[in-house]
C-alpha positions as CSV (number, residue, x, y, z in Angstrom):
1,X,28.8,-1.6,-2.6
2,X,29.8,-5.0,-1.5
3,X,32.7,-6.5,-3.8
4,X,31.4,-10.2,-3.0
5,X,27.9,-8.9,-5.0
6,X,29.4,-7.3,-7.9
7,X,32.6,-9.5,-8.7
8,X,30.4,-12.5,-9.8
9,X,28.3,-10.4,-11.6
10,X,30.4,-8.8,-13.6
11,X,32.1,-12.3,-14.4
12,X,29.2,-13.3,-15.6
13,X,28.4,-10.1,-17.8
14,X,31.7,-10.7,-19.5
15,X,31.6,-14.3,-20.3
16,X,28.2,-13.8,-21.7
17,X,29.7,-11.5,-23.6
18,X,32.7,-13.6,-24.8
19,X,30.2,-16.2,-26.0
20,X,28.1,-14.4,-27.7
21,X,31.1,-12.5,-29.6
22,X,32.3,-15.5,-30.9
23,X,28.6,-17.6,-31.4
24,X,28.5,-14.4,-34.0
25,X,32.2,-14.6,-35.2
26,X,31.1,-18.6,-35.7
27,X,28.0,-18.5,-36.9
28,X,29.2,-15.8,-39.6
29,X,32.0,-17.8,-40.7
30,X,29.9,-20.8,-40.8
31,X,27.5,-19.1,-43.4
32,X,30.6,-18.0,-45.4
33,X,31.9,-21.3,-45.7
34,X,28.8,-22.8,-46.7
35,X,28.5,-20.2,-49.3
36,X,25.4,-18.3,-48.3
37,X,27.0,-15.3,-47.6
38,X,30.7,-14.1,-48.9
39,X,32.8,-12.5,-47.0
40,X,35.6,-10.2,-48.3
41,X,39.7,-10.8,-47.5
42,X,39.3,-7.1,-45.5
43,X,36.7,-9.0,-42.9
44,X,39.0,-12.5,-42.2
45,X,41.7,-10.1,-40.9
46,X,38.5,-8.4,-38.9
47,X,38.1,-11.9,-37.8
48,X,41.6,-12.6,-37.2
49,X,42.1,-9.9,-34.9
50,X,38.5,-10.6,-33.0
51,X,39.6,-14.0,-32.3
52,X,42.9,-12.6,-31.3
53,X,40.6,-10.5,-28.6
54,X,38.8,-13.6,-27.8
55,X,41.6,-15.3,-26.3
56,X,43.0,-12.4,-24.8
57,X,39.4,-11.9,-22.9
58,X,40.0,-15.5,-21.9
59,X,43.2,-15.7,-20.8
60,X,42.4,-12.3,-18.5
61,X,39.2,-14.2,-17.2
62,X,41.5,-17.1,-16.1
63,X,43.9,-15.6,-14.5
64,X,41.0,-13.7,-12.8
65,X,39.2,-17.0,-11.8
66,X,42.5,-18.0,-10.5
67,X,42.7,-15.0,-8.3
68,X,39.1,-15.7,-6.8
69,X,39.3,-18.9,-6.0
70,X,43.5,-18.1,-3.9
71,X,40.9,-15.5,-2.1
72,X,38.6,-18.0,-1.2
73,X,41.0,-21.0,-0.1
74,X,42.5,-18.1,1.8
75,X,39.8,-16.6,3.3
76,X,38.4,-20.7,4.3
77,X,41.9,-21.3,5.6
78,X,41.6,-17.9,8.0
79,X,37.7,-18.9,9.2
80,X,38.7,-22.6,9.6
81,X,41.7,-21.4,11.8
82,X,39.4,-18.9,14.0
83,X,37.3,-22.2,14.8
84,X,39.0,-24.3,17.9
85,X,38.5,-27.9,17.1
86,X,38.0,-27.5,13.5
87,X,39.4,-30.3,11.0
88,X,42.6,-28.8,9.1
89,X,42.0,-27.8,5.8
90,X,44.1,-29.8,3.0
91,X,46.8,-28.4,1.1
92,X,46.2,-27.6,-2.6
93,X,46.9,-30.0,-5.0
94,X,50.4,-30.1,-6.4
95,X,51.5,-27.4,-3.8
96,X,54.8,-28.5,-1.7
């Protein structure tokens, strides 16, 4: 299968499900707080941790996004290179 199909798929299928993690994680605190639910001390350090997961998911997303988008100023660079009489592609911003 063709990575340029699948790659943005499954970036999508894993943001959606960062989202929805924490719309629950929020949504359930929010009740808490608000007193229509109570929560006991064993589920904040439940929460703790899922938040902890949260930002690790995001932070691996990031760096992932990163990665994507050095493949596709690299692979611009190569096709604008291939093509005679093509305007020079700029250099990244705060790169020296």
């Amino acid at each position: 299968m063709n990575p340029e199909l699948w790659v943005p798929a499954v970036t999508t299928i894993a943001i959606v499900a960062i989202v929805a993690g924490s719309a629950y994680r929020l949504l359930k605190m929010w009740l808490q707080r608000s007193g229509r639910i109570s929560i006991p001390e064993a589920d904040l350090k439940e929460i703790r941790d899922g938040i902890g997961q949260v930002q690790q998911a995001v932070d691996a997303i990031a760096i992932e996004v990163e990665r994507l988008s050095e493949a596709q100023r690299f692979k611009t660079k190569l096709l604008a290179e291939s093509v005679p009489g093509a305007a020079p592609i700029p250099a990244k911003h705060g790169a020296e």
